[in-house]
N, C-alpha and C positions, 0 to 999 in steps of 0.2 A: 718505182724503185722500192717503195716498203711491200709492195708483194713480192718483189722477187727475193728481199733479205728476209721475207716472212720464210718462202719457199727454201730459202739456201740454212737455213737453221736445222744444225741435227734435231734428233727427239731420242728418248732411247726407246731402242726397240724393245716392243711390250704387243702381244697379241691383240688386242685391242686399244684403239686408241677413239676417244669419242672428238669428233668433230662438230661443233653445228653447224648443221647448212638446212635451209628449207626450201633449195632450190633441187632438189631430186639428184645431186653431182653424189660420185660414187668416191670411194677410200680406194687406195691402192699402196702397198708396202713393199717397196725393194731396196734393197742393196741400204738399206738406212737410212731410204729417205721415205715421206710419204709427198705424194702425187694428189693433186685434186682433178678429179675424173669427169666431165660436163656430159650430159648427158646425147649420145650420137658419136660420141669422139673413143679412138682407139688408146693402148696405152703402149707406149714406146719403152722397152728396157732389155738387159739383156741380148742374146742370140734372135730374139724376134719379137715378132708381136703379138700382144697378149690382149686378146678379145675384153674379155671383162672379170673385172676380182669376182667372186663370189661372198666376199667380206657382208656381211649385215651394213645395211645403211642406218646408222644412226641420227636419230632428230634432236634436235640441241633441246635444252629440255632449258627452264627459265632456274637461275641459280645453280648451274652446271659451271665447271671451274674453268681456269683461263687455259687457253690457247694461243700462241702465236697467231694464229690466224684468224681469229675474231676480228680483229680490224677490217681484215679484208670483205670478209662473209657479212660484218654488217654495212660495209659500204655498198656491197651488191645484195640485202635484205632490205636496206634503209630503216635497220635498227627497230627498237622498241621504244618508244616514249614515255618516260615517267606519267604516270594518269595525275594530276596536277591535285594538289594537295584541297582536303574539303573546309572550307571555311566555316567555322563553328558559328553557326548563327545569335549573334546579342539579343537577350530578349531586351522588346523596347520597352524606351523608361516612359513612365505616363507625364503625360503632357500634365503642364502647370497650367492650372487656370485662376485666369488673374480676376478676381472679384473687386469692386469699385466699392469702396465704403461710402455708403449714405449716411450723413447724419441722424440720429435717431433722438427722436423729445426725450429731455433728461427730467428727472424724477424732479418733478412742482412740488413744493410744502403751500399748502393754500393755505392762507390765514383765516381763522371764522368770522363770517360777515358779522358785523354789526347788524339788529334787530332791522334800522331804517333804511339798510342798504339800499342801494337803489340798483336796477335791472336792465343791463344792456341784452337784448333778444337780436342773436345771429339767426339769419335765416338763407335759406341756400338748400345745393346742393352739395355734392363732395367737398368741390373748394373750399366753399363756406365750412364744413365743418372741421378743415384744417384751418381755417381764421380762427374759427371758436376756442378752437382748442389755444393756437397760439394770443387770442386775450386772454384766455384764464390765464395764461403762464404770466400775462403782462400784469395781471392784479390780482397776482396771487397774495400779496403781501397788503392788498391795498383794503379794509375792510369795509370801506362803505358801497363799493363798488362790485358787483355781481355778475358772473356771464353764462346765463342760459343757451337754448338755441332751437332752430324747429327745425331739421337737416331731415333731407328725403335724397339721398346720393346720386341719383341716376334720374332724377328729376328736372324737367325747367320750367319756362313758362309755358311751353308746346306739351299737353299731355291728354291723353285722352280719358285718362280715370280720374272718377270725381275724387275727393275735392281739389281743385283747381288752385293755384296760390293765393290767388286773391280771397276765397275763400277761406284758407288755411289760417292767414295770416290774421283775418277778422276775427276767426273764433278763439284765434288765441290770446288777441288784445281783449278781450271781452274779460278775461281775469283779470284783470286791472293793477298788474302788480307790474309789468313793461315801464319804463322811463325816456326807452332810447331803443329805436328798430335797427342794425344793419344787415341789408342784402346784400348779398353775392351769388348773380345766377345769370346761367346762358349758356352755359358749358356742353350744353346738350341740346341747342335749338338751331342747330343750319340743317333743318327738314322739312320736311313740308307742314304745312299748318291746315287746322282743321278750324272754326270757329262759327257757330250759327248753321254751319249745313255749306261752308265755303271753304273750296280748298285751292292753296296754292302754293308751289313751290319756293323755295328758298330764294331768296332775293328778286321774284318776281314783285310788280308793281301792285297786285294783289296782298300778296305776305306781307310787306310792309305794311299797308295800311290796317291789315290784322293783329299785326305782331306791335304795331301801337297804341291797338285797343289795349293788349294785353299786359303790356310795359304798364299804360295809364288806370287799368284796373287795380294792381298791386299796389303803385306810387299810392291812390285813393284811397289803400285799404289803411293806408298807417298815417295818412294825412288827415279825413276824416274822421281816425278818432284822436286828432289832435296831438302826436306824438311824433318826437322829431323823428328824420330819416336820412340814414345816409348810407349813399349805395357804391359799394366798390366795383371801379369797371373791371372788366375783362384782362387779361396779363397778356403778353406779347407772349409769341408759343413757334414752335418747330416748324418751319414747313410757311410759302410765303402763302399758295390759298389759304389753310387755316388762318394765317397770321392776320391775313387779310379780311375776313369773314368774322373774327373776332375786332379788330377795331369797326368794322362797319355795325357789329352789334352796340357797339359802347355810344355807338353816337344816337342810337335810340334813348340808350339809359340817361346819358346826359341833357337830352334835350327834356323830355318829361318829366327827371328830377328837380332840375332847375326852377322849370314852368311852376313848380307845385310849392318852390322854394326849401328845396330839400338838400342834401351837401351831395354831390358826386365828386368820389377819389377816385382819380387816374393815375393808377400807379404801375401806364406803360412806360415811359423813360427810368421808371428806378430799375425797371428790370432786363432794359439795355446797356447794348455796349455804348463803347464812347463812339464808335461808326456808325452806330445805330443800326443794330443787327441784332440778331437773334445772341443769348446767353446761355449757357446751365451757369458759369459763375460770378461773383459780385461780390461784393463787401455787404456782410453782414449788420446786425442792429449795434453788431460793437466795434468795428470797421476793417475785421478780418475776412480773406478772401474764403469763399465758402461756397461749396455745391448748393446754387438756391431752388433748381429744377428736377425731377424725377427727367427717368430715362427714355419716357414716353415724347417728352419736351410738352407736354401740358400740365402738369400739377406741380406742384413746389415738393420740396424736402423741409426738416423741420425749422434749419435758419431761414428758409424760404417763408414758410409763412409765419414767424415772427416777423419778419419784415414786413408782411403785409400789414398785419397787427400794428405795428409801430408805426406806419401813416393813417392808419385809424384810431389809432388813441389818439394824434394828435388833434383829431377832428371834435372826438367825444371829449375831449381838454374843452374843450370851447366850449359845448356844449351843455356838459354837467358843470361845468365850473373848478373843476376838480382831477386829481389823476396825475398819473406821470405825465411831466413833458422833459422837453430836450437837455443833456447835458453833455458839455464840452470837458471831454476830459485826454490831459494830456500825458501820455504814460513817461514816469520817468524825468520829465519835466520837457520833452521833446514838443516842441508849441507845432512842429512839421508834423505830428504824427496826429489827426483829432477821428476820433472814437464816436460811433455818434450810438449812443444807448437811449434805452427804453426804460430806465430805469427810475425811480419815483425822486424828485426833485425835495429839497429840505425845505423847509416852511421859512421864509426871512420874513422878517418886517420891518418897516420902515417910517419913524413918524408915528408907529400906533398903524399903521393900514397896512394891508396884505398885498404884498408884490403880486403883480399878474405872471403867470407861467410865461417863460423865456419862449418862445414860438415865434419864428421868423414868419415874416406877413408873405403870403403869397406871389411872386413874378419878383420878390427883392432877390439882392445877390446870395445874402442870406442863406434864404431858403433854398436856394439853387445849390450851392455847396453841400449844405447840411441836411435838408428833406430829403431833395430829387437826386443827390450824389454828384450831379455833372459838374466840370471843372469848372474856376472861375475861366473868362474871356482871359484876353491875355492883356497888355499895357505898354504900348511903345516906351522902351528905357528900362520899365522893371527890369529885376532883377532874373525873373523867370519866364521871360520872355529871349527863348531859343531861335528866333529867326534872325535870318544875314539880314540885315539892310542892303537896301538895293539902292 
């Protein structure tokens, strides 16, 4: 029906009329109307019939004006399509990268020793010379108290360049200024081992009996010239082989220190969770939550090993007689909140005699709380005891 009201529309007549078609159909002009011509077919008008117009065929050309019969012509073309718009491409925004802030050692004012200060010698490797570093911060203030150190980084007790620890450590007590040895080393010995012209693999039943000479050579080096020792173990670490191959080493250190009557600190439970599992964080020497592990999950960050530090002075407290020990401090007056610092303790007295340093005795609850960090047990009826009765 719209073609045939398209067809029944006058137009005026004008010698030329452009139509588009791109089907080959011809124009034809009579009597005032125009005719669309298909191609094959005759044209009906008039006294008879008329072969073909001679009219120029016109091709619709694109932004040519309207026609009645556009509609037609593009239902039988099936039209032109808008070419779909281009979308302006966003340049992209740079990715944000998220950087993890490590604690970094804040600026120590170290006080000047006194003339008769006396000389704790850290010895070690890497670790060790992050302990070093976090004693001096611990007595910095303190002036009788000194901390050296003999640090070879990438070194253990497994090495094949002379001089050997046990070595190292003799010629350095030979200066005679040392009061107090702490090692810290192993960080670099799950290898094979060489010793005498013997070699054998890590944890092989060979190694071990090597790797006990070797333990017992150094223990001898600081016991023989009569100077106390005390050896920090291994830290729990990333990854359960590692984790695993590091306590299997501590049970050498502990056994040959002991034997020699020497002090071994195990300070694997301060640097777990309460499920006892692997950490990067923990409560620090002041009892704030703090990244204590690098991202390696083997070495500390700088509260890290103030921590370590901080179960070692308690040790050298005993030792020298002297030094920061424990203080409970409650911020704000909050008795729930306790803080456990490293900080040097005031001098009281009492009767004329000098108070012993507050230090909780070892396996009491005490120290369980305050040293090692783990929760008290709990107490049927207390107060803080969360379980249903059954």
């Amino acid at each position: 029906m719209l073609a045939a009201f398209c067809l029944a529309l006058p137009v005026a007549a004008a010698p030329d009329i452009t139509m588009p078609d791109t089907t080959g159909s011809a124009r034809f002009e009579t009597a005032g109307r125009t005719k669309l011509v298909m191609p094959g077919q005759a044209i009906a008008g008039g006294a008879g019939a008329v072969a073909r117009t001679r009219a120029p065929i016109v091709l619709a050309q694109d932004g040519g004006g309207w026609h009645p019969l556009s509609p037609l012509l593009r239902l039988f073309r099936g039209g032109r399509r808008a070419a779909p718009p281009r979308k302006l491409q966003e340049p992209e925004k740079p990715k944000r990268t998220i950087r993890r802030v490590v604690p970094q050692p804040p600026k120590v004012e170290v006080e000047p020793k006194s003339a008769d200060a006396r000389t704790v010698l850290v010895v070690g490797d890497a670790m060790a010379q992050g302990l070093a570093r976090g004693l001096e911060a611990a007595y910095a203030q303190t002036p009788t108290i000194k901390v050296d150190s003999e640090i070879s980084r990438s070194s253990g007790l497994i090495r094949e360049a002379d001089p050997d620890w046990p070595t190292r450590i003799t010629n350095r007590l030979k200066r005679g200024d040392v009061n107090l040895v702490v090692v810290m080393l192993g960080t670099d010995d799950r290898r094979r081992v060489t010793l005498d012209g013997q070699r054998a693999d890590f944890r092989d039943p060979a190694w071990e009996e090597v790797y006990r000479v070797l333990v017992q050579r150094s223990v001898s080096a600081v016991r023989d010239a009569r100077k106390p020792l005390i050896w920090v173990g291994l830290p729990p670490v990333s990854g359960p082989d590692r984790r695993s191959d590091f306590s299997y080493l501590n049970d050498f250190y502990k056994e040959k220190v002991e034997t020699a009557d020497g002090v071994f600190v195990d300070i694997w439970e301060a640097f777990m969770s309460e499920e006892g599992k692997y950490t990067s964080y923990g409560a620090d020497v002041d009892g704030k939550r703090q990244r204590l592990r690098t991202e390696d999950g083997l070495y500390f960050t700088w509260p890290g090993y103030r921590k370590v530090a901080f179960f070692v002075q308690q040790r050298i407290a005993r030792i020298l007689g002297e030094g920061p020990a424990l203080e409970l401090a409650f911020p704000g007056g909050d008795a729930n909140m306790i803080l456990l610092s490293g900080g040097a303790s005031h001098e009281e007295t009492l009767a004329g005699e000098e108070i012993a340093p507050a230090i909780p005795s070892e396996g009491s609850l005490q120290h369980r709380l305050i040293v090692e960090g783990r929760p008290l047990p709990q107490v049927e009826g207390r107060a803080d005891n969360y379980r249903i009765p059954r």
